[in-house]
DODO-18661 format. One record per residue (C-alpha): residue in three letters; x, y, z. Coordinates in steps of 0.2 Angstrom, whole numbers, plus 5000, padded with zeros to 4 digits. Last residue first. Layout:
<rs>
ALAXYZ...
</rs>
This chain:
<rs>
UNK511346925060UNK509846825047UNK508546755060UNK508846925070UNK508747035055UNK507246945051UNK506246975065UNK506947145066UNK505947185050UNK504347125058UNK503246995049UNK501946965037UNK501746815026UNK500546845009UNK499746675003UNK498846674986UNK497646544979UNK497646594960UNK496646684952UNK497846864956UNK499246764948UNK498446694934UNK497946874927UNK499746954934UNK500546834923UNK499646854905UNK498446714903UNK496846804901UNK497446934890UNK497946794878UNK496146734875UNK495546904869UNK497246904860UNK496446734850UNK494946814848UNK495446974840UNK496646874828UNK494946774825UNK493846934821UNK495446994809UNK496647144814UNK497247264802UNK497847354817UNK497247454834UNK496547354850UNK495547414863UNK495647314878UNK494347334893UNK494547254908UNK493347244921UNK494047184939UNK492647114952UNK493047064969UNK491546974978UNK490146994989UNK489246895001UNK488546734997UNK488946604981UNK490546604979UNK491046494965UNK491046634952UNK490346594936UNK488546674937UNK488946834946UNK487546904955UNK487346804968UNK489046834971UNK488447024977UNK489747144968UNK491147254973UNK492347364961UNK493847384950UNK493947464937UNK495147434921UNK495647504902UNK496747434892UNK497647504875UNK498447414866UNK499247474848UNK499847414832UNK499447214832UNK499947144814UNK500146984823UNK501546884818UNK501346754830UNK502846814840UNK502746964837UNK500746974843UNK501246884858UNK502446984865UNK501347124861UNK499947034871UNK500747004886UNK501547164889UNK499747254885UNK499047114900UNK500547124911UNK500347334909UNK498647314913UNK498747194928UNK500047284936UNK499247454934UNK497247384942UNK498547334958UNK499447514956UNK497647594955UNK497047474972UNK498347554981UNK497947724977UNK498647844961UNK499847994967UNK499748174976UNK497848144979UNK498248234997UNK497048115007UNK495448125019UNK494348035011UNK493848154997UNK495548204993UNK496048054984UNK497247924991UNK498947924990UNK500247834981UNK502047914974UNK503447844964UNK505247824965UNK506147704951UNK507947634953UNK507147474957UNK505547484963UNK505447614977UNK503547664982UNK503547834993UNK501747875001UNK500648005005UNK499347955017UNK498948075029UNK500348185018UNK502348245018UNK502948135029UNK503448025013UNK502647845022UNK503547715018UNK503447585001UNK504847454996UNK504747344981UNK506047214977UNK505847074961UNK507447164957UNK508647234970UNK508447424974UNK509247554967UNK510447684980UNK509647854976UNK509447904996UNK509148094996UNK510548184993UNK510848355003UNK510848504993UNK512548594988UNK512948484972UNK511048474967UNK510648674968UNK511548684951UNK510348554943UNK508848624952UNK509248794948UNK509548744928UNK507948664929UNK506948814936UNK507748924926UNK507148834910UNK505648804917UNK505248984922UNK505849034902UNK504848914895UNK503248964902UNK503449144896UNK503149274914UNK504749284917UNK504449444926UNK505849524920UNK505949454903UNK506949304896UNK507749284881UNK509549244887UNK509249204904UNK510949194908UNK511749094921UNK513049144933UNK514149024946UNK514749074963UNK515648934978UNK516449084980UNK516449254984UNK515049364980UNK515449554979UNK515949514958UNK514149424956UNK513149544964UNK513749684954UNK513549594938UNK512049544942UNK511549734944UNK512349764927UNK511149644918UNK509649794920UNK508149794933UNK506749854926UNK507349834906UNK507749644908UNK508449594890UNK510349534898UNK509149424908UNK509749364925UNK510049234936UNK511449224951UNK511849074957UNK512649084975UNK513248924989UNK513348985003UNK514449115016UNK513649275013UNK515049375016UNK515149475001UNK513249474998UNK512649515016UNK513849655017UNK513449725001UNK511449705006UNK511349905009UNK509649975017UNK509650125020UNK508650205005UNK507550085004UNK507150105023UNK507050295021UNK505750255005UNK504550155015UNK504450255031UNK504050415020UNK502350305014UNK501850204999UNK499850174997UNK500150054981UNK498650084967UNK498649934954UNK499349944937UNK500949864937UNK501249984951UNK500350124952UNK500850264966UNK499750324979UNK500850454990UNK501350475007UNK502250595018UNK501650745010UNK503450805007UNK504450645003UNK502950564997UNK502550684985UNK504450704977UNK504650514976UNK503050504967UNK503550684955UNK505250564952UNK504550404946UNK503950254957UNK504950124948UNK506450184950UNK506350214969UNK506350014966UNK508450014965UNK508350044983UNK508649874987UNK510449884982UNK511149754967UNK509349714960UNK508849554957UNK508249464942UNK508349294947UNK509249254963UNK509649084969UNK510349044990UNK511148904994UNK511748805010UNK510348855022UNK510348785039UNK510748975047UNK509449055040UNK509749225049UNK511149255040UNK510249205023UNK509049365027UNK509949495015UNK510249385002UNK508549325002UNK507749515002UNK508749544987UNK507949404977UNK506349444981UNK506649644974UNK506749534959UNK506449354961UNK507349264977UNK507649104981UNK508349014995UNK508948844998UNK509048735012UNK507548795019UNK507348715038UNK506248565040UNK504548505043UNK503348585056UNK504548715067UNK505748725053UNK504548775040UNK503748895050UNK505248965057UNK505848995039UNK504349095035UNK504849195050UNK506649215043UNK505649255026UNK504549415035UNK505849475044UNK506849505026UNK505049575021UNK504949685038UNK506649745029UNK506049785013UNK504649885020UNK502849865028UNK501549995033UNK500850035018UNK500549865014UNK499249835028UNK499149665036UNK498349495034UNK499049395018UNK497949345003UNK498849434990UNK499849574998UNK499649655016UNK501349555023UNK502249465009UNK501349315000UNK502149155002UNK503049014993UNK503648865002UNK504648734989UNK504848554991UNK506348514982UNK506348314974UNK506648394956UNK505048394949UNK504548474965UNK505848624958UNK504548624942UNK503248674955UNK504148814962UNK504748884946UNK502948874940UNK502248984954UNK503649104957UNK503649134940UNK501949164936UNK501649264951UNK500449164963UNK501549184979UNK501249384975UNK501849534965UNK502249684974UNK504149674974UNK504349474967UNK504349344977UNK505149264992UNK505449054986UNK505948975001UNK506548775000UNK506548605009UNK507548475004UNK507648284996UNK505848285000UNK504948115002UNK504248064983UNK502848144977UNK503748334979UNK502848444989UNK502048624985UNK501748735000UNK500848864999UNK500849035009UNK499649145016UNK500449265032UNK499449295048UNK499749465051UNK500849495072UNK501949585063UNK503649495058UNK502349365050UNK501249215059UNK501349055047UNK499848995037UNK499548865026UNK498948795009UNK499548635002UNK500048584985UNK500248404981UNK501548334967
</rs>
């Protein structure tokens, strides 16, 4: 998985931070995660639901709303709807340089605020909510009534919100108060999973309810049985992540899943990196990159890791074989490798004898009631596993173009 930082231009003018957290493999879809009212990109659930979704193949977006967490603009001056205009502009940027959300997702306050922009997201399928309320304006709760009663006379008010101070102005509560998302929910038009606690004491089980009965279907309802509002227990985030992934798998388009023919590896670039790339082995998918420090995403090991890989797993594969068949009380392997560049000059049974060479070290550690001539003799085994003799011998790699071959072979 790699995690990017960008930013996208919000319904002001603000420049919005958001991440961006892609899959190893190319991205089965793309996805917009709207957090929680006053939280952030970094909540625990948005951040944890949103890297477990890469597990799944779902590149996920997840932003801060205008003047929260590291986005430009004043909070004072923004409302649930500039939020709903804020995630059809995060949408923009994710069709302009990628590809369109297919799924929204939406906690709390979040949650409405995807339901109410999926309209204007025409190339989303699905939309999630987890722990949302049924009208917007549930969240005058949260202010308490002397708040309400300041800011509707003085205009504004400073109100803590899970201890921080919130400038809230008139504006604010009159758009809470008019905005209704019953249209949006009854003719919402995709795919709906609503998630909810039936513990959540900020927003209580009945708003799901709500949602769920405007909703038409395709609708399902999962229970978030131990959970709390802010989903804030590791367990809980993964466990909704996972069962949103799942859910979001019959609507979401599929990437290719088709096996490959043994003895057959393909690697293509994921699109999602300088470097990144998709390795297909079988039914296998993989990731290789290279680090950061020259210019990659470090979303998987490099070329030369996978080639170090093949040659240790020959070599502990080698060696167990062996072991059972001699009868070897061999109870673990462990092999370690690098590999690096050396001036032949240096190396005393090489035949080069200018320039520099090559050099893989190997380093086994082997566990068991093992003897100083068992220990020798698998000492000699790792030099015959496969790989080894493979990458000693005189190799010959052919390159040609694919529609060479399909020309030869019509």
């Amino acid at each position: 998985m790699a995690s990017k930082k960008v930013t996208f231009t919000g319904h002001d003018g603000s420049q919005l931070s958001a991440s961006l957290e892609l899959p190893a493999r190319r991205p089965q879809a793309f996805a917009l995660f709207a957090h929680c009212f006053t939280c952030g990109k970094d909540s625990v659930a948005a951040a944890r639901i949103s890297r477990a979704l890469t597990d799944h193949g779902i590149a996920v977006m997840r932003f801060d709303f205008t003047g929260l967490g590291n986005s430009e603009g004043d909070f004072a001056n923004t409302n649930f709807s500039s939020n709903v205009e804020d995630l059809v502009a995060a949408a923009a940027y994710l069709r302009e340089h990628h590809q369109a959300p297919a799924l929204l997702v939406g906690h709390s306050l979040g949650g409405a605020a995807v339901l109410a922009a999926a309209h204007e997201i025409p190339e989303s399928v699905a939309v999630a909510t987890l722990a949302a309320p049924a009208e917007p304006d549930h969240v005058l709760q949260q202010f308490g009534e002397p708040s309400r009663d300041e800011i509707s006379r003085s205009g504004e008010a400073t109100v803590s919100l899970a201890g921080r101070p919130f400038n809230i102005k008139r504006q604010f509560l009159q758009d809470l108060q008019s905005s209704r998302i019953d249209d949006c929910i009854a003719h919402l038009g995709k795919a709906l999973l609503v998630m909810h606690s039936p513990l959540d004491t900020q927003v209580g089980v009945d708003s799901a309810s709500r949602i769920f009965l405007r909703a038409k279907h395709p609708k399902s309802f999962v229970s978030l049985d131990k959970a709390n509002h802010l989903l804030t227990r590791r367990e809980d985030a993964e466990y909704a992540a996972t069962v949103l992934a799942a859910w979001a798998s019959h609507y979401l388009p599929m990437a290719d899943a088709t096996p490959l023919p043994a003895g057959i590896v393909e690697v293509s670039e994921s699109g999602t990196g300088k470097f990144t790339q998709v390795v297909r082995s079988g039914r296998h998918v993989l990731a290789a990159d290279e680090p950061a420090d020259v210019g990659g995403d470090d979303a998987g090991p490099g070329p030369y890791d996978y080639l170090l890989a093949g040659l240790g797993a020959c070599t502990s594969m080698t060696l167990r074989l062996y072991a059972e068949r001699k009868q070897i009380p061999l109870q673990g392997v462990s092999v370690r490798l690098q590999h690096g560049r050396v001036h032949a000059e240096d190396c005393a049974d090489c035949e080069t004898s200018s320039g520099q060479i090559d050099q893989i070290t190997r380093t086994l550690e082997l566990t068991g009631d093992l003897s100083e001539a068992q220990h020798a003799d698998l000492l000699r085994i790792a030099d015959r596993c496969p790989v080894h003799r493979t990458l000693e011998n005189e190799i010959k790699i052919r390159t040609s173009l694919a529609s060479d071959q399909q020309q030869e072979n019509p």
